[in-house]
DRENSEMAR-833914 format. One record per residue (C-alpha): x, y, z. Coordinates in steps of 0.001 Angstrom, whole numbers, padded with zeros to 6 digits. Layout:
<guvexs>
+---------+---------+---------+
!      xx !      yy !      zz !
+---------+---------+---------+
!       X !       Y !       Z !
...
+---------+---------+---------+
</guvexs>
This chain:
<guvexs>
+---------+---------+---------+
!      xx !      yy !      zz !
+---------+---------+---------+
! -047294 ! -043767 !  009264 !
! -049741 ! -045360 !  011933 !
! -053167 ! -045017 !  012729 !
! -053871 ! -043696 !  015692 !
! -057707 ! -042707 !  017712 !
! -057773 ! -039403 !  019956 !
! -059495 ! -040206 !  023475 !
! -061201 ! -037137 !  022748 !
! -064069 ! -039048 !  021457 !
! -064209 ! -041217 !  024738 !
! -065065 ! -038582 !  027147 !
! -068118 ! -040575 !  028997 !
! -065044 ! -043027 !  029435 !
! -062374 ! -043440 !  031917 !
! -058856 ! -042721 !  030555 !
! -058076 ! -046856 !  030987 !
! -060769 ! -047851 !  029583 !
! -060545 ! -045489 !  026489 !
! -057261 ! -046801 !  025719 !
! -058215 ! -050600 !  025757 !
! -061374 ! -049610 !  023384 !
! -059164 ! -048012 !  020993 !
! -056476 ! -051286 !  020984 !
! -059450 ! -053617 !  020392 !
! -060556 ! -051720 !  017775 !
! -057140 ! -051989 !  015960 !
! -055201 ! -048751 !  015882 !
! -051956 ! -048555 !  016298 !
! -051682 ! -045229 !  018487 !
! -053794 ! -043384 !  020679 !
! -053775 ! -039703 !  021399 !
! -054710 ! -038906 !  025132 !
! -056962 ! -035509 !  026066 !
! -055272 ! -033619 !  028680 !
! -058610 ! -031677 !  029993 !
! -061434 ! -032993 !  031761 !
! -062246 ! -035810 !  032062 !
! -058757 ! -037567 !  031226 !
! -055727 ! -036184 !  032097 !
! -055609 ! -032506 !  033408 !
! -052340 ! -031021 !  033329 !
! -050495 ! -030468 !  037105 !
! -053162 ! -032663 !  038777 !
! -052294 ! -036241 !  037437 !
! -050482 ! -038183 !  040106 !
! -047062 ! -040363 !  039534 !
! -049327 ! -043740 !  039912 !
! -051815 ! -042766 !  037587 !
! -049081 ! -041915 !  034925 !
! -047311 ! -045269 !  035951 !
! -050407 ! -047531 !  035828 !
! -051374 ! -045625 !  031981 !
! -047567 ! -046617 !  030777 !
! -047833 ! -049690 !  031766 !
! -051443 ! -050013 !  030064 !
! -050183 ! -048732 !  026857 !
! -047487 ! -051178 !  026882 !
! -049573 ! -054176 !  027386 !
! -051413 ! -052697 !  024402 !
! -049445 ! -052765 !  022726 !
! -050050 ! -049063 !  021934 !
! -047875 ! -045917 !  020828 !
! -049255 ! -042960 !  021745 !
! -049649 ! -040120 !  018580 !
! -049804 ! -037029 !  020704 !
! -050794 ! -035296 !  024158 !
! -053901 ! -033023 !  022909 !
! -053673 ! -029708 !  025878 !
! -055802 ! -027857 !  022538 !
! -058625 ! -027145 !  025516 !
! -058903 ! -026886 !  029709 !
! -061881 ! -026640 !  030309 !
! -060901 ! -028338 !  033214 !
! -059931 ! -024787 !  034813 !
! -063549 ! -023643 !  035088 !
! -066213 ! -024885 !  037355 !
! -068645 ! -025638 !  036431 !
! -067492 ! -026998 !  032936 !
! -069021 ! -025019 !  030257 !
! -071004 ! -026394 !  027897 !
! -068495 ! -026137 !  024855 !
! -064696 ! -025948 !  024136 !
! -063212 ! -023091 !  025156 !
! -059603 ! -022132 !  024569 !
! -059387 ! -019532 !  027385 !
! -057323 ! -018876 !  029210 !
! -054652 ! -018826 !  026193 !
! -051809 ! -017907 !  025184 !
! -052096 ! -015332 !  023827 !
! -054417 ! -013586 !  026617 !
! -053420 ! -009981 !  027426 !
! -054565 ! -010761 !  031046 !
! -051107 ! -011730 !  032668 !
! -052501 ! -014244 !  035011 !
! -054434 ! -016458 !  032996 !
! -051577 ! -015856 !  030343 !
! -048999 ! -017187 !  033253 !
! -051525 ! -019942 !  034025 !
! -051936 ! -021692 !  030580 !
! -047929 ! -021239 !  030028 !
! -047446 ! -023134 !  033064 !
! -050411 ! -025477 !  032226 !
! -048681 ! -026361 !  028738 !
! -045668 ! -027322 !  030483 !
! -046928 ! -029367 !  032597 !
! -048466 ! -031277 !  029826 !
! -044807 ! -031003 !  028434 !
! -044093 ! -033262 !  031373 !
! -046898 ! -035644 !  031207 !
! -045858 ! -035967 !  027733 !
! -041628 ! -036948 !  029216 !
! -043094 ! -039407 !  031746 !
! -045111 ! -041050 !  029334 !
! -042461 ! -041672 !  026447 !
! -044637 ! -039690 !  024169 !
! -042787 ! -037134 !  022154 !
! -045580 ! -034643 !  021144 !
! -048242 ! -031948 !  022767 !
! -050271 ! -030063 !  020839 !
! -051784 ! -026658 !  021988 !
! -053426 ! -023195 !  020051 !
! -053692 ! -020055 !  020259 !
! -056523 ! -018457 !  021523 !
! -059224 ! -016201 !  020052 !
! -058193 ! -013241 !  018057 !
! -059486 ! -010920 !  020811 !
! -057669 ! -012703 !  023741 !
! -054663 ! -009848 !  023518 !
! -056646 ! -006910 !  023085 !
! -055988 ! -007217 !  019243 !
! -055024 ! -010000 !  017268 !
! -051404 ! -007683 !  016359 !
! -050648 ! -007832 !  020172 !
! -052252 ! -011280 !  020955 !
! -050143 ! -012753 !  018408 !
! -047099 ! -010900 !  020121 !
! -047751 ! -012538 !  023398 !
! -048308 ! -015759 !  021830 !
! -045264 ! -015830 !  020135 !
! -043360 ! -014647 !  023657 !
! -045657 ! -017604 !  025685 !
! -044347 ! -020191 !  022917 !
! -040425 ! -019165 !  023804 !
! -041317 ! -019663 !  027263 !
! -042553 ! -023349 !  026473 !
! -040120 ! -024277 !  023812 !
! -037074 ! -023592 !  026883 !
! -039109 ! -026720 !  028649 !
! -039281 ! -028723 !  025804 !
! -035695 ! -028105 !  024844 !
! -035136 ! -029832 !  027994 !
! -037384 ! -032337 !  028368 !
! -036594 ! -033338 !  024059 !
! -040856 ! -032785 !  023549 !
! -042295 ! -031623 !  020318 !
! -044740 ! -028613 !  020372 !
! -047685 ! -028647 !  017802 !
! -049478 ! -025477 !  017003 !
! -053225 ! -026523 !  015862 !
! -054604 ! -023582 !  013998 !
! -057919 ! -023896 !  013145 !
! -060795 ! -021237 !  011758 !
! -061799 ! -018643 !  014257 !
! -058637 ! -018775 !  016175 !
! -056362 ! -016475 !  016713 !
! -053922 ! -018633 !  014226 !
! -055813 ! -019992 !  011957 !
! -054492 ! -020749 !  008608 !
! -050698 ! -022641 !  007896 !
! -049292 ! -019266 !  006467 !
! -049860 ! -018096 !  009937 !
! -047942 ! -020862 !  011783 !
! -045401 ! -020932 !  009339 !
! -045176 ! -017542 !  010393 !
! -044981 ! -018238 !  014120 !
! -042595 ! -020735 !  013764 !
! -040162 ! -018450 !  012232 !
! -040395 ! -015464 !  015261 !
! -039913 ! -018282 !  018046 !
! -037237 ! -020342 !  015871 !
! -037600 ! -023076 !  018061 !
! -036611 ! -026958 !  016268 !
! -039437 ! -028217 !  019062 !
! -041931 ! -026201 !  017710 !
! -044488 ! -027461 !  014554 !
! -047745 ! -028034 !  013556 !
! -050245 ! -030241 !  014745 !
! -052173 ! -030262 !  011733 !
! -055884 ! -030695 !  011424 !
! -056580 ! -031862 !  007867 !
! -060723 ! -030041 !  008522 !
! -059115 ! -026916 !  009769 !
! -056537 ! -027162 !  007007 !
! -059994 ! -027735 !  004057 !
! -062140 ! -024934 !  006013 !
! -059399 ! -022570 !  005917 !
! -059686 ! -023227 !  002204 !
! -055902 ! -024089 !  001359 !
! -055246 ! -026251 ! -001610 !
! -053686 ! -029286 !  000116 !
! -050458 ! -028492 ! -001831 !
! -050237 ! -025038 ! -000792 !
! -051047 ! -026752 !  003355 !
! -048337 ! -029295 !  002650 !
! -045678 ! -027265 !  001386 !
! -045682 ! -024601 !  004125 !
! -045438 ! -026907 !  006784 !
! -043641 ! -029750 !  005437 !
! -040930 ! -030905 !  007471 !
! -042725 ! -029868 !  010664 !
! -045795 ! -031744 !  011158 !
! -045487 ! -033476 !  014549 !
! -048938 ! -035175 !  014461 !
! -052117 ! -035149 !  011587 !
! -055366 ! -034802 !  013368 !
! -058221 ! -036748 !  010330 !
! -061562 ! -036263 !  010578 !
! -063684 ! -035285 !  007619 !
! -066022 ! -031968 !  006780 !
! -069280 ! -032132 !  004851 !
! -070785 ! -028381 !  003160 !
! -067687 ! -026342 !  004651 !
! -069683 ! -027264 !  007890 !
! -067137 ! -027120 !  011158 !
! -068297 ! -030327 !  012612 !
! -065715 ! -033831 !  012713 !
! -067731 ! -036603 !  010275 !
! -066491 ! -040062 !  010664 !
! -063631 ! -040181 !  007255 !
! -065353 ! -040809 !  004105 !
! -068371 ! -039126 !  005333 !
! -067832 ! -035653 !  004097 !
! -065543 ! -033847 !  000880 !
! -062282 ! -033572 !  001919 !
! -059824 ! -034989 ! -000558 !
! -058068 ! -037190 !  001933 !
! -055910 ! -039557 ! -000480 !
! -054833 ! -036325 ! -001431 !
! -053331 ! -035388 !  001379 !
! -052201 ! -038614 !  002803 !
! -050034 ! -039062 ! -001122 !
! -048621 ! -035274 ! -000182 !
! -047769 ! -036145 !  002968 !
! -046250 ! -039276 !  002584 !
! -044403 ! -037280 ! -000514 !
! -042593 ! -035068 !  001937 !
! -041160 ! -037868 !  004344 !
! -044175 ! -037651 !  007052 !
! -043401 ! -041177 !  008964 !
! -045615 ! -040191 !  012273 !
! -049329 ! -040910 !  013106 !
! -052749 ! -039726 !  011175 !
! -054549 ! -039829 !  014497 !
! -058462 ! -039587 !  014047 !
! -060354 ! -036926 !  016232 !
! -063908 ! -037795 !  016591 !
! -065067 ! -035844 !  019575 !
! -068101 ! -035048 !  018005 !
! -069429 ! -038464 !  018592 !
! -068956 ! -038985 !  022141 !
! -072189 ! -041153 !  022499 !
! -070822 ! -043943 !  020225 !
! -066933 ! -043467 !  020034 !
! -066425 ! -047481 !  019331 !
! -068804 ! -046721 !  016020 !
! -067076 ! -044090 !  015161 !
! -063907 ! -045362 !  015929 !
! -064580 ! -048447 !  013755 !
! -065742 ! -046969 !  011316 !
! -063209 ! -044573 !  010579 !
! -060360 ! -047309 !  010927 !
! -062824 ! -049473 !  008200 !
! -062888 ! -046988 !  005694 !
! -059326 ! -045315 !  006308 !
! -057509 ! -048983 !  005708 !
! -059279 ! -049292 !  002295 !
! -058575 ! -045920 !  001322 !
! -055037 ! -046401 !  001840 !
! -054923 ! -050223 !  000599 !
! -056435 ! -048823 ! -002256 !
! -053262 ! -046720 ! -003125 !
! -050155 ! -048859 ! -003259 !
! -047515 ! -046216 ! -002803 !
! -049399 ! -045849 !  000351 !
! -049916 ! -049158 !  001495 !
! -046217 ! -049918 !  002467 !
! -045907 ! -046795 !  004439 !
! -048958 ! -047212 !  006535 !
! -048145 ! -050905 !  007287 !
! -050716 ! -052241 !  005810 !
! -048782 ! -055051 !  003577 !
+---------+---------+---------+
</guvexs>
């Protein structure tokens, strides 16, 4: 496993420049934010995806994961917090149609780059009507998706967080079963995994196997707002030693967008305290190419 920094936290920052910030801080991986004001899904050109590859290779840098969680992108003007409509799971056939076709495209982005993961979510629980028939249409728009990545040999995260739609592992262990896709998996937040109030055993064991990409942040007071790691109570040793128990070889890819008016603090920080964490386990060490 590799330590990776979502762009997420960079968004007063041009994609380019994001990435180099994140290499001279010292991760490994980067995940890039497909919404505004990086990469939007079906508007990013062939030079701009040529002139980030070749960027990321003179990084030296993998990337962990294309994040299409959000577009807020498709309003204007941009609202003044995340929102995950359209979704999904939205009864409204359009702006169902619309974010289908917006995750493939991202499915794309993903092929051109060499990166082998999106991650996306559901939607609120009132997007379909109710959450029985939202979570019908979600599993139908996943089916849809999963054909393209088939095709295009692209992982699919869900990322199920509190207050979604999905939001707890039993739930996505769930969905995964009604699609029964071998591209489709979790994207698993480890503060959306704590808030939902899952032992990390119990979050582990459901989805072992088919974790495609670890989102690490940490959560003070059962608060939902991303502290830099060590800054808050979640057990994260914990779940790193689980993890790395069931064979997970990919990235833990921090996701600080919460501090977006000092990512390279936060960044640094994080990557500080995350390195002696793990150094401080040796069973962990090895994996996390630390030694």
């Amino acid at each position: 496993m590799k330590l990776a920094y979502s762009t997420n936290a960079y968004t007063r920052f041009e994609l380019g420049d994001a990435l180099s910030s994140i290499a001279d801080l010292g991760f490994k991986g980067a995940e890039i934010l497909c919404d505004h004001p990086h990469w939007f899904p079906g508007r990013v050109q062939a030079s701009q995806i040529t002139g980030i590859k070749h960027l990321i290779e003179n990084l030296g840098l993998g990337i962990s994961n294309l994040n299409a969680n959000t577009a807020n992108g498709y309003y204007g003007p941009l609202p003044s917090e995340n929102l995950f409509e359209p979704s999904l799971s939205s009864a409204d056939d359009t702006d169902r149609r619309w974010r289908i076709q917006y995750s493939i495209e991202t499915i794309r982005l993903a092929y051109a780059l060499g990166a082998d993961c999106i991650s996306l979510t559901s939607g609120r629980p009132g997007s379909g009507d109710t959450p029985t028939k939202g979570m019908q249409l979600f599993v139908e728009s996943l089916k849809q998706i999963c054909a393209a990545a088939e095709n295009y040999g692209v992982r699919v995260g869900i990322e199920y967080e509190p207050g979604l739609l999905v939001e707890r592992a039993d739930e996505v262990a769930e969905v995964l079963q009604r699609v029964d896709s071998p591209q489709l998996g979790a994207n698993l937040d480890l503060g959306h995994a704590y808030l939902s109030h899952e032992s990390p055993e119990e979050t582990i064991g459901l989805l072992a196997g088919r974790i495609w990409n670890v989102h690490v942040e940490d959560i003070a007071n059962y608060k939902h707002f991303h502290l830099i790691p060590g800054e808050g109570d979640i057990p994260l040793s914990r779940y790193f030693q689980l993890l790395d128990n069931c064979g997970y070889d990919r990235y833990l890819t921090v996701e600080l967008y919460s501090y977006p008016q000092m990512p390279e603090e936060a960044g640094r920080r994080s990557l500080a305290y995350l390195r002696e964490l793990l150094e401080r386990n040796p069973s962990l060490a090895p994996s996390y190419g630390l030694n």
